[in-house]
C-alpha positions as CSV (number, residue, x, y, z in Angstrom):
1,X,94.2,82.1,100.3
2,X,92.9,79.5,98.1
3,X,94.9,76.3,97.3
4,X,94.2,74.4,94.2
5,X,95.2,70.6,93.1
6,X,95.1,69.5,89.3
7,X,95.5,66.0,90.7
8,X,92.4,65.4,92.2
9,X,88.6,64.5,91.1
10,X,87.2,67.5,92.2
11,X,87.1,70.3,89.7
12,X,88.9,73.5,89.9
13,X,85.7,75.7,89.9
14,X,84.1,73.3,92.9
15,X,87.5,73.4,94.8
16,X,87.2,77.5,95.0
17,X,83.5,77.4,95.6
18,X,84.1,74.8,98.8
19,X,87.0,76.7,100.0
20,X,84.9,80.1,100.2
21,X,82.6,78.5,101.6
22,X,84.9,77.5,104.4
23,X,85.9,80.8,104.9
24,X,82.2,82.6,105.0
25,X,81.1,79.7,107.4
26,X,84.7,79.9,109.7
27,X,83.9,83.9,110.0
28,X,87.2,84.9,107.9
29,X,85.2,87.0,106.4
30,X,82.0,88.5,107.2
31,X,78.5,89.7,105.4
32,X,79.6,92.6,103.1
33,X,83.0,91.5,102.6
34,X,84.2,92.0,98.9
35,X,85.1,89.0,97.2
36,X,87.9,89.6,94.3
37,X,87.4,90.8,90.9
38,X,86.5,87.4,88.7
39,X,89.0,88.6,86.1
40,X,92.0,89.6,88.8
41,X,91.4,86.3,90.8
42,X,91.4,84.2,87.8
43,X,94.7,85.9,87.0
44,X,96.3,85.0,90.5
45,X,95.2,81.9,90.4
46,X,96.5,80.8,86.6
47,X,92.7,80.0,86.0
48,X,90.1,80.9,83.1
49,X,87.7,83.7,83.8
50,X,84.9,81.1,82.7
51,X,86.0,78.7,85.8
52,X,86.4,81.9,88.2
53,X,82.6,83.1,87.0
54,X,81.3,79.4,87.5
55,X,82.8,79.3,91.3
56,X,81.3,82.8,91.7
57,X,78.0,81.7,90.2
58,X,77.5,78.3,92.3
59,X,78.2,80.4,95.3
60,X,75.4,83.0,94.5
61,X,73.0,80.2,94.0
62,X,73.6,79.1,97.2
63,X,73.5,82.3,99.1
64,X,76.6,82.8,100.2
65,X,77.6,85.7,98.3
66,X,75.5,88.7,96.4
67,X,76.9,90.2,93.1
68,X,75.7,93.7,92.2
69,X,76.6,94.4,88.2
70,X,79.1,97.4,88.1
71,X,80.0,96.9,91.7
72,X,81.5,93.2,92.6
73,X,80.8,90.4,94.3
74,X,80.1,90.5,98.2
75,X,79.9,88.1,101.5
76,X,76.0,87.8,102.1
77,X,73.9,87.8,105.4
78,X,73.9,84.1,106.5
79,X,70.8,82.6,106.6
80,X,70.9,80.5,109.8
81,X,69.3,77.3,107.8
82,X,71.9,77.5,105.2
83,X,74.5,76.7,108.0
């Protein structure tokens, strides 16, 4: 579940990428793990696709998920000096 706040400093794409964070680092969900569609999450959330890419896209950069073109967006192996 991801909350988000229009009231605060921190943008909307930032706010998803620290909460999945959260999640990958508490062990909610594990390496392999699918992450949502971009287009479907943007929906539930009331969000642009372009703000739902950019979350999915800082994430990536970071190693904390893999995206495989045609197949989605998954949890990745933790490297142990990311954490």
């Amino acid at each position: 579940q991801i909350y988000l706040s229009n009231s605060g400093q921190e943008p909307i794409y930032a706010q998803i990428t620290r909460q999945i964070k959260q999640q990958i680092l508490l062990a909610r969900c594990g390496p392999g793990d699918a992450l949502p569609s971009i287009r479907p999450f943007g929906q539930e959330l009331r969000i642009s696709v372009i703000t739902t890419k950019r979350a999915y896209e800082d994430l990536e950069r970071d190693g904390f998920i893999l995206t495989q073109q045609g197949r989605g967006s998954f949890v990745a192996e933790q490297n142990p000096a990311l954490l």
